[in-house]
C-alpha positions as CSV (number, residue, x, y, z in Angstrom):
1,X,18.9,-17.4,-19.7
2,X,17.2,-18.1,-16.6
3,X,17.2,-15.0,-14.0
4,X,16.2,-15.2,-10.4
5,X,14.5,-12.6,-8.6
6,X,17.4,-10.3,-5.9
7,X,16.9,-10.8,-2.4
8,X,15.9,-7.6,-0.2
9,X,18.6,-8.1,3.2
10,X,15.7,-6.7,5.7
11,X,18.5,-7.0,8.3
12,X,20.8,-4.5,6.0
13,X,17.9,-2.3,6.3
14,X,17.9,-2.4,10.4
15,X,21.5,-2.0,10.9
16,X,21.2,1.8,9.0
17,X,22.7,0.3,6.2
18,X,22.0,3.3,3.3
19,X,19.0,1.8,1.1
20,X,19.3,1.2,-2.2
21,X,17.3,3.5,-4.3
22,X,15.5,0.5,-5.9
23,X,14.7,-1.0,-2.3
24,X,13.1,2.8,-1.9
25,X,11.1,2.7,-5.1
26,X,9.7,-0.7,-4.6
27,X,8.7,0.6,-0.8
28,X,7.2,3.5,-2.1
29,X,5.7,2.3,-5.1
30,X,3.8,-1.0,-2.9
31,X,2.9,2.1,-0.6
32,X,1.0,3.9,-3.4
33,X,-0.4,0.2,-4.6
34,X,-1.8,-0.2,-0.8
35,X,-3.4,3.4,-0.9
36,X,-5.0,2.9,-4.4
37,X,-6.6,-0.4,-2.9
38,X,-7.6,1.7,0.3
39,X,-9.6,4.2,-1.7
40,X,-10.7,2.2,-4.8
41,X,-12.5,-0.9,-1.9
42,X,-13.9,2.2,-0.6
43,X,-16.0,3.6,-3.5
44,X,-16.8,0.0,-4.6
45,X,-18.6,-0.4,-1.4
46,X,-20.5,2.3,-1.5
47,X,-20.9,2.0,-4.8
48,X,-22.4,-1.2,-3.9
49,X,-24.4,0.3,-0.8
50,X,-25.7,3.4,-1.8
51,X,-25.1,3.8,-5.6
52,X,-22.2,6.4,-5.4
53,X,-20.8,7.1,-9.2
54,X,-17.6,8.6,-10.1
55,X,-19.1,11.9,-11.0
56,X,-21.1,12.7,-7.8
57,X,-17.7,11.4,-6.5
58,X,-16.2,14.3,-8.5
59,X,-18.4,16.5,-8.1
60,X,-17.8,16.7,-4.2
61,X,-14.2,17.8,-4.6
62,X,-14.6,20.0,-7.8
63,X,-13.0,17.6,-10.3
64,X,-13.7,16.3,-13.7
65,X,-15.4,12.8,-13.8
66,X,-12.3,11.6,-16.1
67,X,-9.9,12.9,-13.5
68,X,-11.5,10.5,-10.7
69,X,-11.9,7.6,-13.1
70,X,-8.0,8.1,-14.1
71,X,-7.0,8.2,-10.3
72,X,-9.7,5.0,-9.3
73,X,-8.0,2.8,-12.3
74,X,-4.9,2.6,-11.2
75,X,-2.1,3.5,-8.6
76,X,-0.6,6.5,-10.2
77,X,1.6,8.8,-8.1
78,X,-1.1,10.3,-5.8
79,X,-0.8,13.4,-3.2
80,X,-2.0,13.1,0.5
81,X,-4.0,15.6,-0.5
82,X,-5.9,12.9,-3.3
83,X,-5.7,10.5,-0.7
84,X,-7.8,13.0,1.6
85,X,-9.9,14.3,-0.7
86,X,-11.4,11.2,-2.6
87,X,-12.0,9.7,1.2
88,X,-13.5,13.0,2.6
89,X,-15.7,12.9,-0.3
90,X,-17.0,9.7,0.6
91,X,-17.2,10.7,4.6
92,X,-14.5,8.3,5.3
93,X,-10.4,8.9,6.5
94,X,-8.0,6.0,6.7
95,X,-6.6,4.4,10.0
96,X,-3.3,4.1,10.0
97,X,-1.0,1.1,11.6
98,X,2.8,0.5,11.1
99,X,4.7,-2.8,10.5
100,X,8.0,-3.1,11.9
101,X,10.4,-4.5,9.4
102,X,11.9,-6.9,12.7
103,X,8.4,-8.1,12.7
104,X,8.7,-9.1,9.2
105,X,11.5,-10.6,10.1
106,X,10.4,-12.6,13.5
107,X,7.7,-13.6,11.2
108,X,9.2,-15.0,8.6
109,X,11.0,-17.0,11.2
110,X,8.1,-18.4,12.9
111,X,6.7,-19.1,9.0
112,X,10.1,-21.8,8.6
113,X,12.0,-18.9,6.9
114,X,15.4,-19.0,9.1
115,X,17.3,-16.3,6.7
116,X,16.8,-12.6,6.3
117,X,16.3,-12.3,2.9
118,X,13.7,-12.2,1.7
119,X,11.9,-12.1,-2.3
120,X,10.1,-8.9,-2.6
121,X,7.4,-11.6,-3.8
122,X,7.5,-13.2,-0.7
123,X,7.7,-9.9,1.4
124,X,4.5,-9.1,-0.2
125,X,2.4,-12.3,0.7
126,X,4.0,-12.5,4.2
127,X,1.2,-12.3,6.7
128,X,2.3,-10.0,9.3
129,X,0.5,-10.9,13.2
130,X,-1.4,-7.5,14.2
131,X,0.3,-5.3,16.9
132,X,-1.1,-5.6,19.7
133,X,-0.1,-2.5,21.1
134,X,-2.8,-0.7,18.5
C-alpha cells in the first residue's frame, strides 16, 4: 500500500482558515529543528576557533555537562530561556528575520510551482529570496 505525503494549503493558512493542530506541530517542531541548528553551528565554530567544550560551556550557565550535551544532540523542546542562555554563554544572541507565508507562495510560483499546496518536504527545501526590507 503505497501512501503519499498530505499537501499543506498555504493559501488555507492566509485566508484565517483555523490550522490544523498537525500543521501547528510540524511549524513548531521545524521551529525548534531551526533553533537547535542555530545554537549547535554556534558551539561547533567556536569549538573549532577557540576550543570551547561542553563543560566550560556548562559551566557558564551553572549546568551539568550531561545537561548541555543532551540539549546540543538534539532538538528537544527547548525554553527561550535555553535558547538565551547557551548563546549568552558563548557571547552570541540570534538575529531574527520573518518569512511571509505569501512569499512562500510567490516563490514557489516563480520556482514553476503554479498551485498552493505544497509537500511539507518541499516547503522545507524551498529557497525563500531575502527581504529586502531587513
Amino acid at each position: 500500500m503505497t501512501t503519499s505525503q498530505k499537501q499543506l494549503s498555504l493559501t488555507d493558512i492566509l485566508e484565517g482558515h483555523p490550522i490544523p493542530a498537525g500543521t501547528l506541530e510540524y511549524f513548531r517542531a521545524r521551529l525548534r529543528s531551526k533553533f537547535h541548528q542555530l545554537v549547535l553551528d554556534e558551539f561547533l565554530r567556536q569549538e573549532d576557533s577557540s576550543g570551547l567544550t561542553k563543560a566550560e560551556l556548562a559551566r557558564r550557565i551553572g549546568k551539568g555537562a550531561d545537561q548541555v550535551n543532551r540539549w546540543l544532540g538534539a532538538p528537544g523542546n527547548w525554553t527561550l530561556q535555553t535558547v538565551s542562555d547557551l548563546l549568552l554563554a558563548m557571547g552570541s544572541e540570534p538575529e531574527f528575520a520573518v518569512s511571509h507565508i505569501q512569499d512562500r507562495i510567490d516563490d514557489a510560483e516563480k520556482w514553476g510551482d503554479s498551485d498552493t499546496d505544497i509537500s511539507r518536504e518541499d516547503l522545507e527545501q524551498m529557497p525563500v529570496e531575502p527581504d529586502s526590507a531587513a
